[in-house]
C-alpha positions in Angstrom: 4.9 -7.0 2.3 3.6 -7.8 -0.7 0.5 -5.6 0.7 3.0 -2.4 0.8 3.9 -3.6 -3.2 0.6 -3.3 -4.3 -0.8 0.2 -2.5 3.1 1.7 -3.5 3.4 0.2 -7.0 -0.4 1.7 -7.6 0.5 5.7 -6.1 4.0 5.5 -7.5 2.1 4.9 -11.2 -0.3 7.7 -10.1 2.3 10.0 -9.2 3.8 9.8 -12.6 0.9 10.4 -13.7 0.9 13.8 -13.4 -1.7 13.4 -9.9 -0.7 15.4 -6.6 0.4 13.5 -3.8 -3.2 13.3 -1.5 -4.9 12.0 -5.4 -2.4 9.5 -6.2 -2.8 8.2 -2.8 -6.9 8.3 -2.5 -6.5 6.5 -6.1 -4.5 3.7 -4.9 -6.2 3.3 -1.6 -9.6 3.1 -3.5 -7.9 0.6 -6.3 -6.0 -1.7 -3.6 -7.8 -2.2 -0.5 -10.4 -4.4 -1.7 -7.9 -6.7 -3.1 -5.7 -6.4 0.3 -9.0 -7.0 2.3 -9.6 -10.1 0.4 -6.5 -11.4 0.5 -5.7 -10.9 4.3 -9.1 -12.4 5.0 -8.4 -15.4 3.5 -4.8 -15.8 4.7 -6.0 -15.3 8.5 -9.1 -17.6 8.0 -7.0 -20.5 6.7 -4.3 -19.9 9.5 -6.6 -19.5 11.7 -8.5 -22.6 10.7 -5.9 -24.7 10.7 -4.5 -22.8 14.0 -8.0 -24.1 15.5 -8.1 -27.4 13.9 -4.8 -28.6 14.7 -4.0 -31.3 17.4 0.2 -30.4 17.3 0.7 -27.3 19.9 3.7 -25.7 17.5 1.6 -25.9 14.3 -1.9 -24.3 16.1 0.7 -21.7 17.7 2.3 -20.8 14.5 -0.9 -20.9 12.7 -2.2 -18.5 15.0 0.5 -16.3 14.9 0.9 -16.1 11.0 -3.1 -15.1 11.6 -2.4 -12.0 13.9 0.4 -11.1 11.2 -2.0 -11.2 8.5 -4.9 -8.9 10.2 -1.8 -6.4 11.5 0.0 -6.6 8.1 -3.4 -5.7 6.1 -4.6 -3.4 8.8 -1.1 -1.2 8.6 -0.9 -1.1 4.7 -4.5 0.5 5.1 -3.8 2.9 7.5 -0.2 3.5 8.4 0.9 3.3 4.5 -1.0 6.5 3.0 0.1 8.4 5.9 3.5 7.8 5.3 3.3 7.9 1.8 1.7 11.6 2.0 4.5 12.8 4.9 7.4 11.6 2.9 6.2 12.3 -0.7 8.8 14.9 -1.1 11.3 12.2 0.2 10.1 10.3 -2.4 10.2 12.3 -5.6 13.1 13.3 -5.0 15.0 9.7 -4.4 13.0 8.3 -6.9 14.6 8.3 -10.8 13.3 10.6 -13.1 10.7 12.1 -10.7 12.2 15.2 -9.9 12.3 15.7 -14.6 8.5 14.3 -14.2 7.6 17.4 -11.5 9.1 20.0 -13.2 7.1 19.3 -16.5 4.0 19.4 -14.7 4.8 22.6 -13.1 5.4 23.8 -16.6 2.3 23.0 -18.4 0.0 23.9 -15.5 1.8 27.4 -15.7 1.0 27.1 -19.6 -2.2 25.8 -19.2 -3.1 28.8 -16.9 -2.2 31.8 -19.3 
């Protein structure tokens, strides 16, 4: 989850930027998955250490399983999430506060910026 915070937090800030949708999300990815890399790596190494280490069955089981979550959880933010966040960007300016204000101003001054 806290994966999804970081890539969304980073587009959403990009967005209201003034950046189109496929820039705001090449931006984040380029900003955030070092940091999500690093931190899933080191969240399935020690589970998985521990999952490897551990003499009590449940605690190696749920070591190893909080492992697989970690890889999945990092591997869907990087792929899955920018997907979805291009598909549904119109979705998302227009449920989002004060986007839909944002938009329209950048329509305007690109129209004024072109004369």
């Amino acid at each position: 989850v806290d994966y999804a915070i970081l890539m969304t937090t980073r587009y959403m800030s990009e967005r209201t930027a003034g950046s189109n949708s496929k820039t705001s999300v090449l931006t984040a990815l380029k900003a955030c998955v070092p940091s999500i890399i690093v931190s899933g790596m080191g969240l399935f190494a020690a589970t998985f250490g521990v999952a490897v280490y551990s003499d009590i069955d449940i605690i190696g089981s749920m070591c190893m399983l909080m492992a697989r979550g970690a890889v999945v959880s990092m591997l869907m933010v990087i792929f899955i999430l920018p997907a979805l966040l291009l598909l549904c960007d119109k979705l998302i300016c227009k449920t989002t506060l004060g986007m839909t204000e944002l938009i329209i101003n950048w329509n305007r001054r690109s129209l004024i910026n072109e004369k």
